[in-house]
N, C-alpha and C positions, 0 to 999 in steps of 0.2 A: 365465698370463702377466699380467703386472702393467702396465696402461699407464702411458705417464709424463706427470706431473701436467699438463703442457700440453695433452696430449690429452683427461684428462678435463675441464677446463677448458673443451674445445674442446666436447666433446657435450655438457656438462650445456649450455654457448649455446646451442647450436643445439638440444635437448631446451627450452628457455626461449621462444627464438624463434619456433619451432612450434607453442606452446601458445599465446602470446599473437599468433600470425597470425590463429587460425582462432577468435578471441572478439572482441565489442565491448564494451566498457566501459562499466557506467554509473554515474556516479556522482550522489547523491543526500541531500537532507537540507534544514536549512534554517540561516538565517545566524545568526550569533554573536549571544548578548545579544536575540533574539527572544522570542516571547513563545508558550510553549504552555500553555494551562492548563486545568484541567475545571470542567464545572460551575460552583463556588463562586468561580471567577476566581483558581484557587489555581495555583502552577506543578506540573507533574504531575511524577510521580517515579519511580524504579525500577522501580516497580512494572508500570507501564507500557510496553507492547509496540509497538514503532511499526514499522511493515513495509510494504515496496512490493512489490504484488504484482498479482494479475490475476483474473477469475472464470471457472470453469470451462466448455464447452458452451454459450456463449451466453449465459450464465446475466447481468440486470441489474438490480443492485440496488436496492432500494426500501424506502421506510419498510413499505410493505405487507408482504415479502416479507423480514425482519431475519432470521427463525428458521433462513433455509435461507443466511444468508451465510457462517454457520463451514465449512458443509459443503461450499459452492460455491468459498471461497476458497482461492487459489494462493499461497505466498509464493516470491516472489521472491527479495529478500533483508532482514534484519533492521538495522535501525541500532542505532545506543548514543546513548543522551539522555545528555548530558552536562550537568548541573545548573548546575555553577561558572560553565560557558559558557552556558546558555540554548539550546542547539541540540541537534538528533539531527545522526550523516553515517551513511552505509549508501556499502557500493562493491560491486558483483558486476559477474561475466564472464557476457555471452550467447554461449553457448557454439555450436559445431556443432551442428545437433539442435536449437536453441530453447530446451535446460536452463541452469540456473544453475550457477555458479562457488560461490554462498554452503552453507556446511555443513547453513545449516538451512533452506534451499530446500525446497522441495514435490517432489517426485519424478514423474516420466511427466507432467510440464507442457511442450508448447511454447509457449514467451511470444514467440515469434516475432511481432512487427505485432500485437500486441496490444496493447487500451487497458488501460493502469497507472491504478493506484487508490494512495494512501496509506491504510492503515487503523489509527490509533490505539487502542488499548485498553488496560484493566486489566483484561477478565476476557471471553476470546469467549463466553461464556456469558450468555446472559439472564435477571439475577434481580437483586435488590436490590444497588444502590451500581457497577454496571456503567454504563460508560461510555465512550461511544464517538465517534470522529472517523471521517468514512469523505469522501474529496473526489478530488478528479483536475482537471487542466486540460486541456484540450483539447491540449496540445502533448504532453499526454504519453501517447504513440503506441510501447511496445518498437520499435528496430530490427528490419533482418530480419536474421534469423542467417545467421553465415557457412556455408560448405558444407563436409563433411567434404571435398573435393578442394581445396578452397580454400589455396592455397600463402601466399596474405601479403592481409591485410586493416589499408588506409589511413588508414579511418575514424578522425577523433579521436572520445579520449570522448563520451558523451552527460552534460549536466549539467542535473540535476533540481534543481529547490530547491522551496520553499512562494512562495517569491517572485515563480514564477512564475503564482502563484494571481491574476485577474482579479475583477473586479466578477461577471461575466457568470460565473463558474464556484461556483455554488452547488455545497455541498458537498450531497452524498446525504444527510448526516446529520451535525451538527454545526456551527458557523460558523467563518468566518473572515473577518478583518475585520470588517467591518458586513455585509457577507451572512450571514443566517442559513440554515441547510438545515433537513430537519425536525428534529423533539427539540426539547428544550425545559432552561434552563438556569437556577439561580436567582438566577447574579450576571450577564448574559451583560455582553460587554463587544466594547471594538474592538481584541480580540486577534487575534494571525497566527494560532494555532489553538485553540480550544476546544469543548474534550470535551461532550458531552451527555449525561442519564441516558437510560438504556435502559430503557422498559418489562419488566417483569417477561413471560417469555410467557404465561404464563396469563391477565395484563391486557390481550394483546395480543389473545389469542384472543378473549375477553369482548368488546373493541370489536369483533372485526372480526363478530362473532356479532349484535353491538347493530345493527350499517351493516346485516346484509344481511336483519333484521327491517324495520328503518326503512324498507328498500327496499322489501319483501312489502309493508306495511302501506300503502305510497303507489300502488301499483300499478291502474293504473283498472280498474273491474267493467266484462267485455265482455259 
């Protein structure tokens, strides 16, 4: 039996309205004609992967501890840098369950009340011409996710920007504004985001080999 085109009308709403009862929105990015750049104070480009996401198990990131970030990290959802304009925007559903909305989401993640991280890159890998933005502000806290019994959810969007990046919110790795986080840059500047080179890990290993000689070697004779 063939229903008639009113009624389908009528469930795909109400199929539309059920989907979007039981998700929170969030939308995210930063403002038009902004300033992203790496390194050499250059605007960054396609090439470059910007994503708001989360770290696994507790897991918290540190210049110490870069090698285990690809492994530790969730993504949330992915933005599009748009060049012409100077801006990325990214939008995903926190869905029932704590999962995302976005296609290239991280899968068996609940981002439920979880602290959000921006992670910029051109390459999650550690080796030469790799460079990386990694920051969060304190406000940016995921929602809690609705509940699958959950009939109708009030919440307006949640809206993320870079702008709302503070003095006080040093990036993990990279700067913004005139805060610098760790890394190190060879034009740095008073941009809204810039990329830092990534030690190679093998020179990563080598320091952290150097520090825990320096330590031995300082250590008092009992």
């Amino acid at each position: 039996m063939r229903l008639h085109p009113a009624v389908q009308a009528a469930a795909a709403f109400l199929l539309f309205a059920v989907a979007q009862a039981t998700a929170v929105t969030i939308n995210w990015g930063s403002p038009v004609l902004s300033s992203t750049v790496n390194s050499q104070g250059q605007e960054i480009d396609s090439s470059y992967h910007v994503e708001l996401g989360a770290f696994a198990n507790g897991f918290v990131p540190t210049e110490q501890n870069m090698s285990e970030w690809a492994s530790n990290w969730r993504t949330f959802s992915v933005a599009t840098y748009v060049a012409e304009f100077g801006s990325f925007t990214g939008t995903a559903d926190l869905v029932a369950g704590g999962a995302s909305s976005d296609p290239m989401a991280s899968l068996g993640m609940n981002f439920s009340d979880v602290e959000a991280y921006v992670w910029i890159f051109n390459s999650a890998t550690m080796s030469a011409n790799t460079e990386w933005f990694l920051g969060r502000s304190d406000s940016w806290v995921m929602p809690t996710a609705p509940l699958e019994t959950d009939c109708c959810d009030d919440r307006l969007p949640t809206q993320w920007s870079i702008s709302d990046l503070r003095p006080g919110d040093t990036p993990v790795y990279g700067g913004q504004g005139q805060v610098a986080g760790a890394g190190s840059a060879s034009n740095p500047g008073n941009y809204d985001i810039q990329t830092y080179t990534v030690p190679e890990t093998s020179s990563l290993l080598l320091a952290s080999v150097g520090l825990l000689f320096t330590f031995w070697r300082r250590r008092p004779v009992s």
